[in-house]
N, C-alpha and C positions, 0 to 999 in steps of 0.2 A: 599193457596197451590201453585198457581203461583211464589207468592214471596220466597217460599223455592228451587221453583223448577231454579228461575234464580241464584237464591243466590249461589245452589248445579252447578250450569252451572256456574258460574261465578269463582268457587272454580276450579273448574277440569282445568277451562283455566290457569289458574294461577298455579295450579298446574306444568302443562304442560310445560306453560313457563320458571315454574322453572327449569323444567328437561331439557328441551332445550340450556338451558342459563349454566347448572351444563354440559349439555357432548359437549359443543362448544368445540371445538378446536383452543388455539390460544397461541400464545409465544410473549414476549414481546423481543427485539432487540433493544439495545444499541448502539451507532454506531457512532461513527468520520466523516465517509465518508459522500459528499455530500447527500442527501436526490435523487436527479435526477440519481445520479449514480446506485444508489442502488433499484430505485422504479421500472427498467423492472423486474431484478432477486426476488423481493418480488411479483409482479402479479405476476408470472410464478408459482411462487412458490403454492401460495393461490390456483389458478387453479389448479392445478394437486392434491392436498391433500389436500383442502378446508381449512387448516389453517390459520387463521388470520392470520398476521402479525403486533404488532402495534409498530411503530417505533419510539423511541428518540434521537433524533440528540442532539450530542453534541459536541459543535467543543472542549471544553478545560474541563480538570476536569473531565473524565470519572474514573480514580482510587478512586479519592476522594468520587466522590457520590457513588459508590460502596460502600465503605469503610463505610461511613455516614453512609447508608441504613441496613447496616449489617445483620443479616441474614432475617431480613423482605425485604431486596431485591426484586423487582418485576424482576431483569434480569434476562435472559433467555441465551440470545448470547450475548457477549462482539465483537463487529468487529472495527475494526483500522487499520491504519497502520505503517509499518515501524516494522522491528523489536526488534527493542527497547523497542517503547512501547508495545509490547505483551509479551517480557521479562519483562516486570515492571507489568503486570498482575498478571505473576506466582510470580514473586517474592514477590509478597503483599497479598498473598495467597488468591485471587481474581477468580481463578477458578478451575475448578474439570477436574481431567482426564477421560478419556473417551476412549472404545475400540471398534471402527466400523470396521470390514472388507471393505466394501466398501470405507470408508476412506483411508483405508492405501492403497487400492491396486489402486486409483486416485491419492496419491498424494506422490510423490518421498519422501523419508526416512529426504532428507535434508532441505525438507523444510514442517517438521513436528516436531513436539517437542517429542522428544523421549518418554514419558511419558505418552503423549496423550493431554497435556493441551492446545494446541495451533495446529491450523492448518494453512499453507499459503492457500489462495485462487486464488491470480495475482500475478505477479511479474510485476517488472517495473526495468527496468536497465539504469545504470546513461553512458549516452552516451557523446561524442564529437557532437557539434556545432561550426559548421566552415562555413566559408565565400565560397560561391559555386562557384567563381573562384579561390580558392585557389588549388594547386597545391598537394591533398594531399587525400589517398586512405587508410591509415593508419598510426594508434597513440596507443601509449600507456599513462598508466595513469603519469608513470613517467615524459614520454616527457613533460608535464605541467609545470615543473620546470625547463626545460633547455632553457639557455640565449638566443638561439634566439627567443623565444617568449616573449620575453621582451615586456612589453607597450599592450600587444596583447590577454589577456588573461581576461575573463568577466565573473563571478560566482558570486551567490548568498551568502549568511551568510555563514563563514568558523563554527557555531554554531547550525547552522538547520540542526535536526536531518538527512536531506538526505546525505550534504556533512559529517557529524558525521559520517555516515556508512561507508562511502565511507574511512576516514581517519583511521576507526578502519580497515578496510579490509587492507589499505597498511600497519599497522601496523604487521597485520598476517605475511602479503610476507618480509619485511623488517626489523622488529624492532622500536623500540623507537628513536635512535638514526640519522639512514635513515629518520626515517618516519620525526621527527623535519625539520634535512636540507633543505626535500621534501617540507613541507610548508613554511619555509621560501623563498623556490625558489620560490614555484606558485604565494605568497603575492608578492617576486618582480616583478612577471612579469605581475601582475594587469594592466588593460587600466583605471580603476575603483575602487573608493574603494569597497568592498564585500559587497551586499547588491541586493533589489532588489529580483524577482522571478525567477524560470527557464525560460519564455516566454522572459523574459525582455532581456535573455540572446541572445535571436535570434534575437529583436528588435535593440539591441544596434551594434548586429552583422551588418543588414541592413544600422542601420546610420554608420556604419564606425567608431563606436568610441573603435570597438573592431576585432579580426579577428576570436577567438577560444574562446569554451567555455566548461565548464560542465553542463547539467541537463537532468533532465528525458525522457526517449522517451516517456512515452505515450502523453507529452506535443504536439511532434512532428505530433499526430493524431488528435489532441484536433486544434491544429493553420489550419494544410492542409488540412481538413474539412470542415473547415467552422464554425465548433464549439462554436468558441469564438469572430466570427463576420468578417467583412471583412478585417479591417485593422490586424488581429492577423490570416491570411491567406496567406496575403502578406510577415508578420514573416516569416510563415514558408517556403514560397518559396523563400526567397532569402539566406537559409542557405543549405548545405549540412549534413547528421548525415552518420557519423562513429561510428562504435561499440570498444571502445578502449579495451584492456586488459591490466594485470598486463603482465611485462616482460616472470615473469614464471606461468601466469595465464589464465586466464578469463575473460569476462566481471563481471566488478561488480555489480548485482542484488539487488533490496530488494523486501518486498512483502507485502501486503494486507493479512490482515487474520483474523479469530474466533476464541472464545474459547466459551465453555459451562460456563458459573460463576459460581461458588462454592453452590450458595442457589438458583439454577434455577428452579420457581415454575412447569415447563414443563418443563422438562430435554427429553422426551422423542421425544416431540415436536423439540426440541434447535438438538438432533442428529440427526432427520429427516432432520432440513434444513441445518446445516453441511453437509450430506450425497449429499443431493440436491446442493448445490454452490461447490460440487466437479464436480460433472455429467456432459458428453459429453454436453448437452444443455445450463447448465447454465454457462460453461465454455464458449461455443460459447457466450452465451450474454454478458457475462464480456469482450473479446474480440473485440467484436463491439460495445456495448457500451461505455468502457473503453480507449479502443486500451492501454490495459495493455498485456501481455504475459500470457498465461494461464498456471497451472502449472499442467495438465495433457495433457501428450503427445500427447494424441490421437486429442486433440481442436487445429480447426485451428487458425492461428492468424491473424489478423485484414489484410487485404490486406497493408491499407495504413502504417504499422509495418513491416507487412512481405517483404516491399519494401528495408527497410533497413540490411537486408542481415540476416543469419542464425545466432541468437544467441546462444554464445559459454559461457555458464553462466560460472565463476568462481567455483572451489569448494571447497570454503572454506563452513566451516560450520556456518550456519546462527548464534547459540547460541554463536559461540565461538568469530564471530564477536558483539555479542550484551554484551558481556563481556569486549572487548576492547574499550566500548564509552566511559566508564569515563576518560580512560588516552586518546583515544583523544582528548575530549574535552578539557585538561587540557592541551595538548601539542600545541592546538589551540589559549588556553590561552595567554599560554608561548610567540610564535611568536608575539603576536597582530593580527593576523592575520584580525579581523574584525575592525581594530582602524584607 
């Protein structure tokens, strides 16, 4: 009798645990971005709606194993960056559109994919790095090409999808034609051949082997922190950031973002935490932990960002620049620009 009666107790726990383990709640998260970047905005997350989170970093080959996994996919959220690759999401028919109120009414028209299949989360905009005694308060993206910054000028790969954006955006404001000359100007006025990281840009600024530069501002939060150790603090106090614009523009942006994946076992899960990485709060921690720009208005921005003055984002449209990467790339070609 005992032995039926633990065997019957033994059943019910198990039981239990099966039921427990069938109504968990949890979504699996694909993700580009460092694992540290992204692990405040996942506790936060877990906390407030008990969802798991389990997370796959994958720095290269996110389309692909997508693709592989086909519809046995375990993904949930697809996150990355650069608008590029979240166009090459949709375009490899990679994810599912989606209709949140709460989404649309966080996150500005332009930096949403009109369909639904893509949402920005951060923006980050490609600033000017300049030597902090140099004599200068404002720039445009064109200035980069004219003669007197001959010998003076220090960017990363004319091929990494940042500057890729960056050259499909002046392709909007200019053309094909402009936009060639424009990189053969900036190629001659290298201190350096192209190569190298955004950081390296403010380093090389310090030793003097260069005066002006292109890269990222949230780099600029990442160095004057402390972030990235003493001596990439140092970087960033001996430079100045300026917010350049096109002539008849804007600063140039790009952004961090999600999409739901096409076979997402928890789809409902995936637009809960979309919803949530829009919200006043998690915008706040992507800005301080990021010092990226957030892309709902109401989030303040990281002080050590907000230092560099009100960003005037351009407004070209993010697709229409993520349309022009091939013929950048290929007018990047053209120059040598990286040889």
């Amino acid at each position: 009798m005992r032995t039926a009666i633990t065997g019957l107790f033994g059943a019910l726990i198990a039981a239990q645990a099966a039921v427990a383990t069938a109504n968990a709640e949890e979504l699996n998260l694909y993700t580009t971005r460092e694992p540290k970047l992204v692990e405040p905005l996942l506790a936060s997350f877990t906390e407030k709606t008990g969802i798991t989170v389990n997370t796959i970093f994958l720095k290269d080959g996110m389309p692909e194993r997508v693709e592989q996994e086909g519809d046995a996919s375990p993904a949930d959220v697809l996150m990355t960056v650069d608008i590029g690759n979240l166009s090459d999401l949709v375009d490899r028919g990679l994810t599912q559109p989606i209709s949140s109120a709460a989404l649309e009414a966080a996150i500005p028209a332009n930096l949403r994919d009109k369909d639904g299949n893509w949402f920005a989360l951060s923006q980050r905009a490609r600033v000017l790095y300049a030597d902090k005694d140099l004599d200068l308060t404002t720039f445009t993206y064109e200035d980069l090409a004219k003669p007197e910054w001959k010998g003076k000028v220090c960017i990363r790969l004319g091929q990494h999808p940042y500057n890729v954006a960056l050259t499909a955006s002046y392709l909007l404001h200019h053309g094909e034609e402009e936009t060639k000359a424009w990189l053969e100007g900036v190629k001659a006025n290298l201190a350096r051949k192209a190569g190298g990281g955004d950081r390296d840009v403010a380093r090389d600024i310090m030793g003097g082997i260069c005066e002006i530069g292109i890269a990222n501002s949230y780099y600029v939060g990442l160095m004057r922190s402390g972030a990235g150790g003493p001596e990439q603090e140092e970087w960033g106090k001996a430079i100045k950031v300026i917010l350049p614009t096109f002539e008849n523009g804007g600063t140039q942006v790009n952004i961090s973002g999600a999409a739901v994946a096409k076979h997402a076992p928890n789809k409902d899960a995936a637009v809960q935490f979309l919803e949530y990485l829009a919200s006043d709060d998690a915008q706040k921690i992507y800005a301080e932990a990021n010092y990226e720009y957030p892309v709902s208005a109401k989030a303040a921005v990281a002080p050590l960002i907000a230092e560099l003055g009100e960003l005037k984002a351009d407004a070209s449209v993010l697709t229409e620049v993520a349309a022009k990467r091939k013929q950048a790339s290929e007018l990047t070609e053209a120059v040598g620009f990286d040889n």
